[in-house]
C-alpha positions as CSV (number, residue, x, y, z in Angstrom):
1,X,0.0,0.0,0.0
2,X,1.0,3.4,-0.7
3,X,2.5,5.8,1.9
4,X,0.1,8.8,2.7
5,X,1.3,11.9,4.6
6,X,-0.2,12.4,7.4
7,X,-0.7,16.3,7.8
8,X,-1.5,18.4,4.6
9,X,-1.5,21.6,6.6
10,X,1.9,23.4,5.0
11,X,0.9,21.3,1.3
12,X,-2.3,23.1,1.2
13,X,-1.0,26.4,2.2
14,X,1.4,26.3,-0.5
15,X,-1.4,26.0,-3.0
16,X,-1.7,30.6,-2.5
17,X,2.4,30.6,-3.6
18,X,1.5,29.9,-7.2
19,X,0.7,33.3,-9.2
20,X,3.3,35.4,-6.9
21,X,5.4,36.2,-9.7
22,X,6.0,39.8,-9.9
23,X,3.6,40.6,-6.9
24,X,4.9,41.6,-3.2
25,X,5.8,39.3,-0.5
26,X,5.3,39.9,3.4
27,X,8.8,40.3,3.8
28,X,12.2,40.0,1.8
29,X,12.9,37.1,3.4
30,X,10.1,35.7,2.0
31,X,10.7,36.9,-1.3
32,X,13.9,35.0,-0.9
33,X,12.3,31.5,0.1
34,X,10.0,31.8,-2.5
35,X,13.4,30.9,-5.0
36,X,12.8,27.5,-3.7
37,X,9.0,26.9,-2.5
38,X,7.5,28.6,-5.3
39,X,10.4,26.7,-7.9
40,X,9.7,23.4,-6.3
41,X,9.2,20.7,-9.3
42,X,6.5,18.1,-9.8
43,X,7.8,14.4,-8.8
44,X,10.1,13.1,-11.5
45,X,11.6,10.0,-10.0
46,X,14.8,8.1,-11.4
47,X,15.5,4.7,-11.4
48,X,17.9,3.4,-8.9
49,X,19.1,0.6,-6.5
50,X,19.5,3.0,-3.9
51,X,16.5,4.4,-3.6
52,X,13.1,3.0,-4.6
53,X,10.5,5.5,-6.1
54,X,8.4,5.4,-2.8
55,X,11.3,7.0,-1.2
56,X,12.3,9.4,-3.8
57,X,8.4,10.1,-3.5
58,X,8.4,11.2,0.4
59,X,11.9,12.6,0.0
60,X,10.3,14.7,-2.2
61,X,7.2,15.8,-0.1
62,X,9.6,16.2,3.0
63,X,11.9,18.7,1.1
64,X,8.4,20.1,0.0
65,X,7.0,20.3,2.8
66,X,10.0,22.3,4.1
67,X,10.4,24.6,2.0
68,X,7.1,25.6,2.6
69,X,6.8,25.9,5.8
70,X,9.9,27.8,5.9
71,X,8.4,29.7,3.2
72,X,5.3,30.8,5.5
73,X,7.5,31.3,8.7
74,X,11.4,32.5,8.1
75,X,11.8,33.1,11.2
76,X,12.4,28.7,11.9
77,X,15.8,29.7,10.1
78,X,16.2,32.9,12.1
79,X,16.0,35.6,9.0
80,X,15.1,39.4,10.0
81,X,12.0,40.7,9.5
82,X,12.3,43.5,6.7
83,X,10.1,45.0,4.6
84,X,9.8,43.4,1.0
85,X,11.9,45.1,-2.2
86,X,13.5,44.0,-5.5
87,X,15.1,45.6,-8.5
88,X,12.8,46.9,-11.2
89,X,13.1,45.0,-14.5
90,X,16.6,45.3,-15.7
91,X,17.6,47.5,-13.2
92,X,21.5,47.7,-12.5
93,X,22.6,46.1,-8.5
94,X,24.2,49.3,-7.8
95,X,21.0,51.2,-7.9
96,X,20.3,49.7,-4.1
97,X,23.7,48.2,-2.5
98,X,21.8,47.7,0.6
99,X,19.4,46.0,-0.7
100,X,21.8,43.5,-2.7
101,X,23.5,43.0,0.7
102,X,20.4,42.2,2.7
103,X,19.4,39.8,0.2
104,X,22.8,38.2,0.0
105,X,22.7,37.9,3.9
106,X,19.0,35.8,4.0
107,X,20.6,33.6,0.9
108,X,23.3,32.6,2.8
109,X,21.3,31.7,5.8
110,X,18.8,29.7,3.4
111,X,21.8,27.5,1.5
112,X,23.5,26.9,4.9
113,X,20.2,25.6,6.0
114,X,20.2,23.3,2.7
115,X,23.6,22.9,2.7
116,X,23.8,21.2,6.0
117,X,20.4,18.7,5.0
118,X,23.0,17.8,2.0
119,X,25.6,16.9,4.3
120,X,23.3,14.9,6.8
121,X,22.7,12.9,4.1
122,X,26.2,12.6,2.1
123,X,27.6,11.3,5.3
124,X,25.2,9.8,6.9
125,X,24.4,6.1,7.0
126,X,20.9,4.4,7.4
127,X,20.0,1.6,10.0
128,X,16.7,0.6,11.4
129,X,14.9,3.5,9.6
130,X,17.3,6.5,11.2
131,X,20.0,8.1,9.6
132,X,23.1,8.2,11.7
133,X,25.9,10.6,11.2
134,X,28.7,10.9,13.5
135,X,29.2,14.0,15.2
136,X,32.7,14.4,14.5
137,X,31.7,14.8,10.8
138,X,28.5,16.9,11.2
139,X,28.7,19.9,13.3
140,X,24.8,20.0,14.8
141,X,24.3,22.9,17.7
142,X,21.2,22.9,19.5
143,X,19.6,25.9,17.1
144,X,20.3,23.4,14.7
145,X,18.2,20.4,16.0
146,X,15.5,22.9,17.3
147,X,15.1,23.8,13.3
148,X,15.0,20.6,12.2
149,X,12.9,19.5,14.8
150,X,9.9,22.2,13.9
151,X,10.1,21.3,10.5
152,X,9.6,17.1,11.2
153,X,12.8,15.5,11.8
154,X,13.1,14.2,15.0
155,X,16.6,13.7,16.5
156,X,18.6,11.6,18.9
157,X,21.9,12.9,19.8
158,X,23.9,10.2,21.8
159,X,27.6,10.3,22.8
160,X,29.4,10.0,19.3
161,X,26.6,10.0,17.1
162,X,23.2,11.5,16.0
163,X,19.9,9.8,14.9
164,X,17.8,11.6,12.5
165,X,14.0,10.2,11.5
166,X,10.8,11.5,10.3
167,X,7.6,9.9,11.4
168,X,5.6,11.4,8.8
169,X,8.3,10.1,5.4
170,X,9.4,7.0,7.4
171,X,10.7,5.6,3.7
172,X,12.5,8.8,2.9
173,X,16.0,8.3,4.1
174,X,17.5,6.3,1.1
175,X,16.3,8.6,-1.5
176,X,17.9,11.4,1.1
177,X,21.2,9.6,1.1
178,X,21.0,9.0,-3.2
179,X,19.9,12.3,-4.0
180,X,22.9,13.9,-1.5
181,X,25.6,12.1,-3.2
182,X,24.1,12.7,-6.7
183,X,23.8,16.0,-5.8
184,X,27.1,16.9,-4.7
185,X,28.8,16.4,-7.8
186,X,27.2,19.2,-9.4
187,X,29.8,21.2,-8.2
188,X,28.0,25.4,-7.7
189,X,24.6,23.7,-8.6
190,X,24.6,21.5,-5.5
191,X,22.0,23.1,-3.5
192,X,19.8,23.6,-6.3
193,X,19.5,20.1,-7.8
194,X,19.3,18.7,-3.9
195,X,16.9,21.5,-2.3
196,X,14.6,20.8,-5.7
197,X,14.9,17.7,-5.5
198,X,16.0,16.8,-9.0
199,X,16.5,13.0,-8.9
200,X,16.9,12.1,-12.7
201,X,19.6,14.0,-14.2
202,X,18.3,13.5,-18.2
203,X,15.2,15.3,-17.1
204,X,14.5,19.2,-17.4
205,X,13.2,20.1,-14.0
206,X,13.7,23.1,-14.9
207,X,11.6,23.6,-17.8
208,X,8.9,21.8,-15.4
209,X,9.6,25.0,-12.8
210,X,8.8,27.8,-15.7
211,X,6.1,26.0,-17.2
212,X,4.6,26.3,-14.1
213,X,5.5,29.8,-13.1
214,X,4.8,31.2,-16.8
215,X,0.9,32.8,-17.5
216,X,0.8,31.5,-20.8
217,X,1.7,28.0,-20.9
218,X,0.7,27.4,-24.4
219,X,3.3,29.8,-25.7
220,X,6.0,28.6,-23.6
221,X,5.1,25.1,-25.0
222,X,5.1,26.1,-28.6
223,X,8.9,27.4,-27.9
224,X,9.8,24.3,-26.4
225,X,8.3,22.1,-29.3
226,X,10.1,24.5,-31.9
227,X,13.8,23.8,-30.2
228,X,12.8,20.1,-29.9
229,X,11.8,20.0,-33.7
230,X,14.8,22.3,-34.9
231,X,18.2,20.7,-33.6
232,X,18.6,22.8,-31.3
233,X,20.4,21.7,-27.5
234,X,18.9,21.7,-24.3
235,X,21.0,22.9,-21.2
236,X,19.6,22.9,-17.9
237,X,21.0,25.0,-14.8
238,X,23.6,27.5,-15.4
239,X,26.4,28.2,-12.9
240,X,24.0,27.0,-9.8
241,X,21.2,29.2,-11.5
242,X,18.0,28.1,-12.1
243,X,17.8,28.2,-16.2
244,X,17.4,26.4,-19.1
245,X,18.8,27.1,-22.3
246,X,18.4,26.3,-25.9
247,X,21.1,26.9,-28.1
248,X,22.5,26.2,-31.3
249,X,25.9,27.5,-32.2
250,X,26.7,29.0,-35.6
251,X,30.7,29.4,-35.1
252,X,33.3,27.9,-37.1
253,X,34.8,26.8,-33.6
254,X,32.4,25.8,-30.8
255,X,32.3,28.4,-27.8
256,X,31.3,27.6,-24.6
257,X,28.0,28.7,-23.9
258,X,28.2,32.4,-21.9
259,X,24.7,34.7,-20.6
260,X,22.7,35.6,-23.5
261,X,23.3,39.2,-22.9
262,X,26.9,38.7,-23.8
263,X,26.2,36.2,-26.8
264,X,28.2,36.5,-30.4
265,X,28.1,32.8,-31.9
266,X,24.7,31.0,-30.8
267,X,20.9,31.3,-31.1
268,X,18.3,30.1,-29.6
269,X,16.7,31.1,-25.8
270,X,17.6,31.4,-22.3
271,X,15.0,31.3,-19.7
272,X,16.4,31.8,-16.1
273,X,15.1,32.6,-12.6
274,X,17.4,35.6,-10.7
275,X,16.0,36.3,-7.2
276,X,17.2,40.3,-7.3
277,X,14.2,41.1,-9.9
278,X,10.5,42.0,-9.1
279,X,9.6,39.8,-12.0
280,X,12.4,37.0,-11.5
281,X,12.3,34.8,-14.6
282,X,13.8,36.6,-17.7
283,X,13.4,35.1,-21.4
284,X,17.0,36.2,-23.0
285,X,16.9,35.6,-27.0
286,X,20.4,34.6,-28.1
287,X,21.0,36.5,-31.7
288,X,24.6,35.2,-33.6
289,X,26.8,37.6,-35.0
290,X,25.1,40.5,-34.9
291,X,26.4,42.8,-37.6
292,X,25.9,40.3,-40.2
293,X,22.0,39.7,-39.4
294,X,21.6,43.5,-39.4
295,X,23.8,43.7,-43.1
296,X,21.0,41.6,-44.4
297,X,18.0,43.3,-43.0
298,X,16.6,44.4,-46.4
299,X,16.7,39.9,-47.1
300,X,14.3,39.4,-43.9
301,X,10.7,38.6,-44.1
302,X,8.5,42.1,-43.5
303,X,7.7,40.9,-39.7
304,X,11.1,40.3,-38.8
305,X,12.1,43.4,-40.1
306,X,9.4,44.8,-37.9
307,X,10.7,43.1,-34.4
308,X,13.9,44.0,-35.3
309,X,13.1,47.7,-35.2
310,X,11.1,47.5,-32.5
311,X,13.6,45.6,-30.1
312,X,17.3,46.9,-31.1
313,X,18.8,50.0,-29.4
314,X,18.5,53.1,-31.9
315,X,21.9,54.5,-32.2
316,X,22.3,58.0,-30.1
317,X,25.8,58.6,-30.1
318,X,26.6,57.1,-26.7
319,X,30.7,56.9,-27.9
320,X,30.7,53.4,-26.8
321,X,31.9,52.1,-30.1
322,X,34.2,54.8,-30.6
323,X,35.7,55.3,-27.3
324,X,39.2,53.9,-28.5
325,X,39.7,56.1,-31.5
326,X,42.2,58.5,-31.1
327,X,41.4,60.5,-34.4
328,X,38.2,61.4,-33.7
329,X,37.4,60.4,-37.0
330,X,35.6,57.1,-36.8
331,X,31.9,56.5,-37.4
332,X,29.7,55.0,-34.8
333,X,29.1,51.2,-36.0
334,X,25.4,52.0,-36.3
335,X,23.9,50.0,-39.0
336,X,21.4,52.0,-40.9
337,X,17.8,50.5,-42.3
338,X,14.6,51.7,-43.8
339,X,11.4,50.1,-43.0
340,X,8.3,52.7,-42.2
341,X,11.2,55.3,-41.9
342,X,14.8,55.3,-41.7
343,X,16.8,53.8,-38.3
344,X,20.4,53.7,-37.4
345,X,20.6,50.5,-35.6
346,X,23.0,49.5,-32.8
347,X,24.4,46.1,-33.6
348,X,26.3,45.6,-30.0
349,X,24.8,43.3,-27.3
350,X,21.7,42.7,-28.7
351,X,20.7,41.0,-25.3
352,X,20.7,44.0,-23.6
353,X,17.1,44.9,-25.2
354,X,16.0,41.4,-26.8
355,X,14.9,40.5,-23.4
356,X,11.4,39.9,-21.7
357,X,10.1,39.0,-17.8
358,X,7.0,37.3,-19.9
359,X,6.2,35.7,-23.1
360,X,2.7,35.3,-25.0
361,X,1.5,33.9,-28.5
362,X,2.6,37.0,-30.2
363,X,6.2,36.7,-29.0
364,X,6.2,33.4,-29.3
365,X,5.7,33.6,-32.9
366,X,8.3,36.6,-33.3
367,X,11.1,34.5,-31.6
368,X,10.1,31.5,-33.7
369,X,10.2,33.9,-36.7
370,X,13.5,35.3,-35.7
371,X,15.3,32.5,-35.1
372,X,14.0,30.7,-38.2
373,X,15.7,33.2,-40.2
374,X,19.2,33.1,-38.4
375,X,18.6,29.5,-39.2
376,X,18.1,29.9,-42.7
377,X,21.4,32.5,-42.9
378,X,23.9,30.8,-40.8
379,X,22.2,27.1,-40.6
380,X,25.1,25.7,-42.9
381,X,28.2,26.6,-40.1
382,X,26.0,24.8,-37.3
383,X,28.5,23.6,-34.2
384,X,27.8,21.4,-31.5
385,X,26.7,23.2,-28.5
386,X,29.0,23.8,-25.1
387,X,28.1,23.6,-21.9
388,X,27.6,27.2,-19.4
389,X,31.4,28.0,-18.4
390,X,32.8,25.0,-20.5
């Protein structure tokens, strides 16, 4: 017979996270927690002799069940009460330094929290339903076990040794141990793969997490099923960030894979969750070469033309192209185009403005259309694509 949680109390509170995506929190420390209880993925189990799918299922509901209780009461992992704030969309860190520290501070108290569940279970060893970790390994102070014990573990602490247990996920200790050493060797994405509980490492949790954040799911789904169709390479979780990329790379030499904003040899999208922003999830479209799309403007279809226009920067003389010439003499690199009027258009970091907290049919379409005709210009010099930081 199935296991069945006992207490649904935190579970059905949870239910009000979904939809808080650009609205206010209580408090930034809540604003913070939400980066894990409002990202937490649907159960996708993986098949191993360590851990049978019943306990990757409660693992999964105790981590769950954590994060949102932690969620509705920070103050278990002892984070000030401050008033809620974020950056605006796109809005440059050094607008608010205090604010960047704060939030830096409650993170750091969050991963150490997750951080030391990872170690419990990387060192710890199951007998008799308890996990046992030595105490010369694990460092576990009293604040410690109170936190763990209000969020369901109950502990034994003997002479060399603590006992850890849940009596509500009585199976869950294997999958803890599996996931902990799994997790581990993703090197800065750790703590994310473990606190979300990403057991099977083929699968995109992470496309899961926006599909579920997103307001139009259709869209996001049509993007998906266009990379699928077109070749293009999936890459999930960038640096220990919560993304997922799609990328194709049109370079004579394959690149590693940098942030869209700073792209100049692949196309395709990156979607990725950054906890500074009042709307966190940001859909970055990764344009190749610049220059040479823009030198054969006059080639593209009438609606490309159109987004284009409407997303690159309009040239105004800022000197940043020109800021090495000695002369005085050189002319801006602003590529100039005619469609309903005459533009002089920027073609440096395109990411900068091809960016977007949301996406809908229409700009489904336009990214589709976009890429489709990077595809057709530069499809003949397509690379395998490198990993984030490669």
């Amino acid at each position: 017979m199935l296991w069945v949680p006992r207490d649904y109390h935190f579970r059905k509170e949870m239910e009000n996270v979904e939809g808080k995506i650009g609205e206010k929190f209580d408090s930034l420390a809540q604003r913070m927690l939400y980066g894990y209880a409002g990202t937490f993925p649907p159960f996708v189990p993986t098949q191993s002799d360590l851990a049978s799918e019943e306990s990757q299922r409660q693992f999964h509901a105790f981590i769950g069940d954590v994060s949102g209780r932690l969620f509705q009461a920070p103050e278990l992992l002892g984070l000030r009460t401050e008033p809620d704030d974020a950056y605006e969309d796109f809005e440059m860190m050094n607008r608010k330094p205090k604010l960047s520290g704060a939030m830096h501070r409650h993170k750091k108290k969050i991963d150490d929290f997750y951080a030391l569940l990872l170690k419990l279970g990387e060192l710890g060893v199951v007998k008799q339903n308890k996990l046992y970790v030595q105490k010369a390994a694990v460092t576990l102070r009293s604040k410690a076990l109170a936190t763990l014990g209000s969020l369901g573990l109950t502990a034994e602490v003997q002479q060399d040794q603590a006992a850890l247990w849940s009596d509500e996920f009585p199976a869950m200790l294997d999958a803890w141990r599996m996931l902990a050493a799994a997790a581990s060797a993703h090197g800065k994405g750790a703590l994310l793969v473990f606190s979300h509980c990403m057991f099977d490492p083929a699968h995109s949790y992470a496309s899961d997490i926006f599909r579920g954040l997103v307001d139009d799911k259709p869209a996001f789904q049509q993007l998906e099923d266009f990379f699928t169709r077109n070749g293009y390479r999936r890459v999930d979780l960038s640096d220990g960030q919560l993304a997922v990329d799609w990328a194709k790379s049109y370079a004579a030499k394959d690149e590693p894979l940098k942030w869209h904003w700073a792209e100049r040899t692949h196309g395709g999208l990156s979607i990725f969750y950054d906890y500074h922003n009042r709307h966190p999830i940001t859909f970055g479209l990764r344009i190749p070469r610049f220059r040479e799309v823009l030198a054969h403007f006059g080639e593209m279809d009438a609606h490309v033309q159109d987004f284009v226009v409407q997303q690159t920067k309009k040239c105004d003389n800022c000197g940043y192209c020109t800021q090495t010439d000695k002369t005085g003499t050189r002319k801006p690199l602003a590529v100039p185009v005619v469609r309903n009027g005459e533009y002089r258009l920027c073609p440096l970091f395109p990411g900068f403005t091809y960016r977007w907290t949301s996406v809908d049919e229409k700009l489904a379409r336009q990214l589709i259309a976009m890429l489709t005709w990077i595809d057709g210009l530069f499809g003949a010099e397509t690379m395998p694509v490198g990993q984030h930081g490669a």
